[in-house]
PLY file of the C-alpha trace (Angstrom):
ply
format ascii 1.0
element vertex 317
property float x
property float y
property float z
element edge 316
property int vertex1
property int vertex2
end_header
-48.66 12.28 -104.75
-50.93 11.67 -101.60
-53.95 13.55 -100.53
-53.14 15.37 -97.45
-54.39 13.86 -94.46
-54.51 10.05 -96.10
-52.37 7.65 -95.18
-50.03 5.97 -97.43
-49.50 2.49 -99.02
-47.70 0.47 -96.48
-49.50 0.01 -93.31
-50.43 -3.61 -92.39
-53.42 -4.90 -93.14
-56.39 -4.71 -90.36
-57.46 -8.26 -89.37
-60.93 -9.10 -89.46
-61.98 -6.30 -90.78
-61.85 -7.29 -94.55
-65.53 -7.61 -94.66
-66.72 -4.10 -92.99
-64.27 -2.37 -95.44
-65.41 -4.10 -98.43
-69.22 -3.12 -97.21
-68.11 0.36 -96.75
-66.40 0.50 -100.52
-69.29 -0.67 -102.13
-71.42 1.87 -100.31
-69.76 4.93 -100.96
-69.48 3.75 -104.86
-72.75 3.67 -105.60
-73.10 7.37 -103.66
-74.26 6.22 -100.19
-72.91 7.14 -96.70
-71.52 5.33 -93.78
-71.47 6.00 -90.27
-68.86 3.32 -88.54
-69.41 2.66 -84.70
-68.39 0.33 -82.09
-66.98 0.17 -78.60
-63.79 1.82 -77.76
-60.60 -0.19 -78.71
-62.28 -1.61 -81.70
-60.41 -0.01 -84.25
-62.23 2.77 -85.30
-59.93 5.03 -86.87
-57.78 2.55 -87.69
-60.46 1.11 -89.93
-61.22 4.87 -91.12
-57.85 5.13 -92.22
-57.69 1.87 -94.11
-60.61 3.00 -96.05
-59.03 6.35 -96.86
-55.86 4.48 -98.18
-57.81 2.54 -100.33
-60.24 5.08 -101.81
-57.02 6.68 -102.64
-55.32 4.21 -104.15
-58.28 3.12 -106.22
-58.05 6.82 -107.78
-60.94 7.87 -105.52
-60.65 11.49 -104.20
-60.69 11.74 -100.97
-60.17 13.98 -97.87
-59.74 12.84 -94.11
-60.74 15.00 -91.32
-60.43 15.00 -87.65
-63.71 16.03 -86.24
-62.56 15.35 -82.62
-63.73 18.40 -79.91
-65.37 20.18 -82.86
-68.76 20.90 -80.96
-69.87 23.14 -83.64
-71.73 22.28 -86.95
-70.85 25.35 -88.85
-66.91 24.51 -87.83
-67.15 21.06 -88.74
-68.21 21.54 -92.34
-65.68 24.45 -92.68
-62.83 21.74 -91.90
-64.64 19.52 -94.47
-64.90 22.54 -97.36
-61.22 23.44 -96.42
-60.23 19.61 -97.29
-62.36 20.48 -101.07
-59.99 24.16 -101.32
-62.60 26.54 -100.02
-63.29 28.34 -97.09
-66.45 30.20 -95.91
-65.69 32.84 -92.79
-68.21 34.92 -91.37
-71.33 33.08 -90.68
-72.70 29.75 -89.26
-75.98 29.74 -90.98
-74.92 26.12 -93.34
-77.72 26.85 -95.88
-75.87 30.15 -96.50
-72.45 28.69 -96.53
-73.71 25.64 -99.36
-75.27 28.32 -101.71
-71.99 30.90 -101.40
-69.98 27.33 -102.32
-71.81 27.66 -105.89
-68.87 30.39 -107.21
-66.29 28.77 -105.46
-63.94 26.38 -107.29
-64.07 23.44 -105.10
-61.36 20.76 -105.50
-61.86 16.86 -106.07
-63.29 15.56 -102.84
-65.52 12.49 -103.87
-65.15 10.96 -100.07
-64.65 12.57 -97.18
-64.13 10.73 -94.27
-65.13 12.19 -91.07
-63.45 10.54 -87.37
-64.97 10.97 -84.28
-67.78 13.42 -84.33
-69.79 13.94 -81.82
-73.33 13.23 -81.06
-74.90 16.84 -81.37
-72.68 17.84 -83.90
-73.66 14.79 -86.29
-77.21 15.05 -85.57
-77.14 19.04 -86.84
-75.52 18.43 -89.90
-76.45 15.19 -90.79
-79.95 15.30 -89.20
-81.12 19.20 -89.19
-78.94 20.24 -92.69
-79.16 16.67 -94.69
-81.68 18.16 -97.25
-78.91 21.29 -98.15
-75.50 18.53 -97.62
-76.48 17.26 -100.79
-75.24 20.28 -102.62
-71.54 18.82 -102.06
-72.10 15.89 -104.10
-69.64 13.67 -102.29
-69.81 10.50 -99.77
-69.24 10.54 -96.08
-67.56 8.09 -94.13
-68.10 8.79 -90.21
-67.14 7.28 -87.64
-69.27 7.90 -84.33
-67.93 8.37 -80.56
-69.87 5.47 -79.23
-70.82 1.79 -79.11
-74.66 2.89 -79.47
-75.37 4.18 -82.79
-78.64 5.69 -81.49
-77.93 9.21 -80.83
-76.31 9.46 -83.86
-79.70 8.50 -85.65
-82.27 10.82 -83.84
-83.07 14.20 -85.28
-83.65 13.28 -88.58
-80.56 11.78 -89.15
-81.38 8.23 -90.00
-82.91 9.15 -93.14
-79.39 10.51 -93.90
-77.60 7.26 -93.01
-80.27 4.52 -94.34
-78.33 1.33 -94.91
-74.89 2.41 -94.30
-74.74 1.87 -90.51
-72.27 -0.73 -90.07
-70.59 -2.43 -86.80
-67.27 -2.51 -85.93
-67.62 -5.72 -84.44
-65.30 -7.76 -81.83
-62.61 -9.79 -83.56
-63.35 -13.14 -83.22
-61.18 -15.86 -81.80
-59.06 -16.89 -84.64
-58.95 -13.70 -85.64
-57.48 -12.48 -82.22
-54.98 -15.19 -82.07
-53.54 -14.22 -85.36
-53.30 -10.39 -84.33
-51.58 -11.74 -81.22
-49.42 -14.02 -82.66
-48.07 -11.22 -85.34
-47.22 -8.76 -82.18
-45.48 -11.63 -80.85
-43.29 -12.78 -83.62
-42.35 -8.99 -84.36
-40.86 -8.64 -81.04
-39.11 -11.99 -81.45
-41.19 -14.51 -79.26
-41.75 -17.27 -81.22
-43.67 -19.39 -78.32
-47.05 -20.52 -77.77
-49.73 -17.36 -77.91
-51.02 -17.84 -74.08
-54.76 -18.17 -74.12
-55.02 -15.91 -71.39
-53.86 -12.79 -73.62
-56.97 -13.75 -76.21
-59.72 -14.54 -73.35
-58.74 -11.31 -71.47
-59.35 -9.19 -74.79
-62.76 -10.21 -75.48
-61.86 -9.37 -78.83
-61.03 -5.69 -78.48
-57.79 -5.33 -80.71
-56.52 -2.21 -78.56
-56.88 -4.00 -75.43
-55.35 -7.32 -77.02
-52.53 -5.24 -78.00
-52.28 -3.59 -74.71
-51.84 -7.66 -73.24
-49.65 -8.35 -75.77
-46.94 -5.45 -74.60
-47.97 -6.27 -70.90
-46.62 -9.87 -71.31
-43.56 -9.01 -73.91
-42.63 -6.31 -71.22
-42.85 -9.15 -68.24
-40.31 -12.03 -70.17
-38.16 -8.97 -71.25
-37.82 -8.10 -67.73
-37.51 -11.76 -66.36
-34.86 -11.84 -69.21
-35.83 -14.33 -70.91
-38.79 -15.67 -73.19
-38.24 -13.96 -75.96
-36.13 -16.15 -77.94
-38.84 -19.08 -77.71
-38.39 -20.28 -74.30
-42.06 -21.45 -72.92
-40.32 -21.23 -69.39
-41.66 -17.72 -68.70
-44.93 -18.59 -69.40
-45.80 -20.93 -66.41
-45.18 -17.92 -64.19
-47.79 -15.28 -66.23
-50.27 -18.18 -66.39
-50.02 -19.13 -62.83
-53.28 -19.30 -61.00
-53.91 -17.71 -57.77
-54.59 -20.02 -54.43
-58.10 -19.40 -54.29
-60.74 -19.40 -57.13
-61.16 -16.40 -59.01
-63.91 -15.50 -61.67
-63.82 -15.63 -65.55
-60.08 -17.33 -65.27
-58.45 -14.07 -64.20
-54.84 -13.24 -65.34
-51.58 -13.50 -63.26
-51.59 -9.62 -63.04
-55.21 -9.96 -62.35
-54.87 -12.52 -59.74
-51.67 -11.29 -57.80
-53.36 -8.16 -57.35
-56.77 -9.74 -55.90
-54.98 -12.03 -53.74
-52.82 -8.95 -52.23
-56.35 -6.80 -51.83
-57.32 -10.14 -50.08
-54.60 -10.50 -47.30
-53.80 -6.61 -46.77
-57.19 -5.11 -47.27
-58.26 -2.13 -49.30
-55.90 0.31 -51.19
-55.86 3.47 -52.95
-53.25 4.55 -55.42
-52.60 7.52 -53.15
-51.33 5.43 -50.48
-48.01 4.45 -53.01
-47.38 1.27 -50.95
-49.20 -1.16 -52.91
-48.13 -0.01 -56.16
-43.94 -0.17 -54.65
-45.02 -3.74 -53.60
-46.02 -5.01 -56.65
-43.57 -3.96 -58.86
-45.96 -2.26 -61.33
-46.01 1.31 -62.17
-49.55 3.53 -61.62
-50.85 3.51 -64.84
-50.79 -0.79 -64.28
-52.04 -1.04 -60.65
-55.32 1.50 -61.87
-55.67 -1.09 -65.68
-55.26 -4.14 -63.41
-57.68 -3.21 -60.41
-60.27 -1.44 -62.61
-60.60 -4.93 -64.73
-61.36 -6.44 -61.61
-64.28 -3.99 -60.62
-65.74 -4.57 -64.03
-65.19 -8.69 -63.54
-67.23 -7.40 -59.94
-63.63 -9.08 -57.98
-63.36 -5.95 -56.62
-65.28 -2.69 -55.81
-64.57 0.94 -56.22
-65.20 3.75 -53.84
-64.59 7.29 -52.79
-63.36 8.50 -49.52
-63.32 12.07 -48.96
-60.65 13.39 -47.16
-60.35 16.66 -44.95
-59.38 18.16 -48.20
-59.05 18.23 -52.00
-60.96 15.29 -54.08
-62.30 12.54 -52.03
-59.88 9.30 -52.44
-60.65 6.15 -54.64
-60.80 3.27 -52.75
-60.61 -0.66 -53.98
-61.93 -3.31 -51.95
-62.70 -6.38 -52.71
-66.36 -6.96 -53.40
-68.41 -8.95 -50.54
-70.41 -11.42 -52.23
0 1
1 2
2 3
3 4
4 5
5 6
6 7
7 8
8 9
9 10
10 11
11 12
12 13
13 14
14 15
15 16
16 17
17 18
18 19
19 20
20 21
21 22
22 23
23 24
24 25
25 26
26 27
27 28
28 29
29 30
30 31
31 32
32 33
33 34
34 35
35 36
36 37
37 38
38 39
39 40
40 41
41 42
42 43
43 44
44 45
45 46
46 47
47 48
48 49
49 50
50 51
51 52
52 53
53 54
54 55
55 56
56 57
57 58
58 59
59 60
60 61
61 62
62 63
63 64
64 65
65 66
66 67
67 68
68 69
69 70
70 71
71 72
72 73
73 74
74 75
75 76
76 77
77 78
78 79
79 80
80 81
81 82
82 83
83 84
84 85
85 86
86 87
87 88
88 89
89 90
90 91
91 92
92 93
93 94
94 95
95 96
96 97
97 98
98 99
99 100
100 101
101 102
102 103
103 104
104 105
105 106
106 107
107 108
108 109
109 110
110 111
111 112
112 113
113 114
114 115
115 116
116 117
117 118
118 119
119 120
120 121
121 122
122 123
123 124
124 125
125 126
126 127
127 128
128 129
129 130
130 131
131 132
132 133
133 134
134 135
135 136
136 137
137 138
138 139
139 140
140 141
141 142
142 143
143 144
144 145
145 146
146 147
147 148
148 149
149 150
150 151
151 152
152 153
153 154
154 155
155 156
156 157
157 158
158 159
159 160
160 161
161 162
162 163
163 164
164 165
165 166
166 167
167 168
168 169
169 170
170 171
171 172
172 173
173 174
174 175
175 176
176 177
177 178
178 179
179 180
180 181
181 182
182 183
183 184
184 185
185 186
186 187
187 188
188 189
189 190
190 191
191 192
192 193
193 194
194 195
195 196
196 197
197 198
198 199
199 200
200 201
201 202
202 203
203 204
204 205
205 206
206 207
207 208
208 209
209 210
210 211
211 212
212 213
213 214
214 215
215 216
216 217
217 218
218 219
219 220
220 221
221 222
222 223
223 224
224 225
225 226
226 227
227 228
228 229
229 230
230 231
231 232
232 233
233 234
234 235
235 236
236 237
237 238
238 239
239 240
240 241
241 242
242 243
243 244
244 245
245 246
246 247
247 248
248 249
249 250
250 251
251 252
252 253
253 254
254 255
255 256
256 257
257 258
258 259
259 260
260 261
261 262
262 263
263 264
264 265
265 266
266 267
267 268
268 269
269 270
270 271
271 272
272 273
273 274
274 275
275 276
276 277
277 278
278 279
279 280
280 281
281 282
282 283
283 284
284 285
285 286
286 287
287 288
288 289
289 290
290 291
291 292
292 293
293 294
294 295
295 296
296 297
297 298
298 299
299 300
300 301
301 302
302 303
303 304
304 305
305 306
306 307
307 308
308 309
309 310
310 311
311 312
312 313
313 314
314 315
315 316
């Protein structure tokens, strides 16, 4: 039967990512503690997950907790007792709480793994409270809110951690490819992976999934492509007329050269977006990768009322 909150046998393996769970096993089994961090995208809790599935399936006891918007110490560790069967209302003094947990009949919780906590929060209980978390006798596996680790360290905290502060790290490029290329064969396109969908990524799986579904969605609607056909992909990989940096995109480029012959644009003004083709939520993706590859820049207007507008123009070198 599975522990509540853990996922189940089944799910499909995380590429590249082999080596941080295997660091994180071998922690946590000789009674250490791991906080997991790396940029947004990364895989995260994904990762977290895997770990859980695996602890659980090894035998290990384990509990998984969302620690998301919990800005309270004292709440956290009440969501982490409830996980071990116990409960303890009516204070948020955490010494107090550990030493009324010594008539309480906790359940098996060897593990707990702890997603998305935030800075304050971790650096309270892991930082202020580490002497008294000991009492618990189990592991922690956390994963932090941010690509620094830093803030998560100060307070104290550090000495809690020690050598379980691991990476999440970018995938690299054969190890991007191969996430691509499964995407693509699941939703039937059995062409050449386009480079562009691997460069763009930078190795951030979410965003190389996002790339993936961007381009599926663009030979579904040019009806064909998805059967194996490399025709579709001269059009995606076409280049725009003048030279753009880091080898933008098609998306990326169509929308640059249309800042570049009709000026600047802001999502409130609906033309652009009915000109393009694309929906909101792919005009603000495509135009705010261009202000971080400095293509173009982004502004605010203010108006005679309400919030003052964004504007995108492109950047004057």
């Amino acid at each position: 039967m599975p522990l509540p909150g853990v996922p189940e046998a089944g799910h499909p393996a995380l590429i590249g990512r082999d080596t941080v769970i295997d660091r994180v096993l071998r922690t946590v089994s000789l009674g250490g503690n791991v906080l997991l961090f790396g940029a947004d995208g990364s895989g995260r809790t994904a990762l977290l997950h895997e770990i859980a599935r695996r602890l659980a399936l090894g035998g290990q006891p384990v509990g998984l907790v969302d620690g998301s918007r919990v800005h309270d110490a004292a709440r956290l560790l009440n969501l982490v007792l409830r996980v071990r069967g116990a409960t303890v209302a009516g204070t948020d003094d955490i010494p107090a709480m550990l030493v009324d947990l010594g008539s309480v009949a906790l359940a098996p919780a060897h593990v707990v793994c702890l997603d998305d906590v935030e800075v304050e929060t971790a650096q309270e209980l892991f930082g202020r409270w580490r002497r008294h978390l000991w009492r618990l006798g189990i592991s922690w596996v956390v994963v932090g809110g941010a690509e620094d680790p830093t803030p998560y360290l100060d307070a104290g905290a550090d000495a809690w951690w020690e050598d379980g502060v691991l990476p999440v790290p970018p995938l690299d490029q054969a190890e991007a490819r191969e996430l691509a290329a499964q995407r693509l064969q699941e939703a039937g396109f059995q062409g050449e992976c386009p480079g562009e969908l691997i460069d763009g990524a930078r190795g951030n799986p979410r965003d190389l999934v996002r790339r993936v579904r961007s381009f599926l969605l663009t030979q579904s609607e040019a009806g064909t492509g998805l059967r194996g056909s490399a025709e579709p992909l001269a059009r995606w990989t076409g280049r725009a007329s003048v030279a753009l940096p880091d080898e933008l995109s098609a998306d990326d480029a169509r929308l640059a050269a249309l800042v570049r012959s009709s000026g600047p644009f802001s999502l409130a003004d609906r033309t652009l977006p009915a000109e393009l083709g694309w929906a909101y939520g792919k005009v603000h993706r495509v135009a705010n990768e261009l202000v971080r590859r400095g293509v173009l820049t982004r502004t605010e207007a203010p108006g005679e009322i309400g919030r003052p507008r964004v504007v995108y123009s492109l950047t004057v070198a």
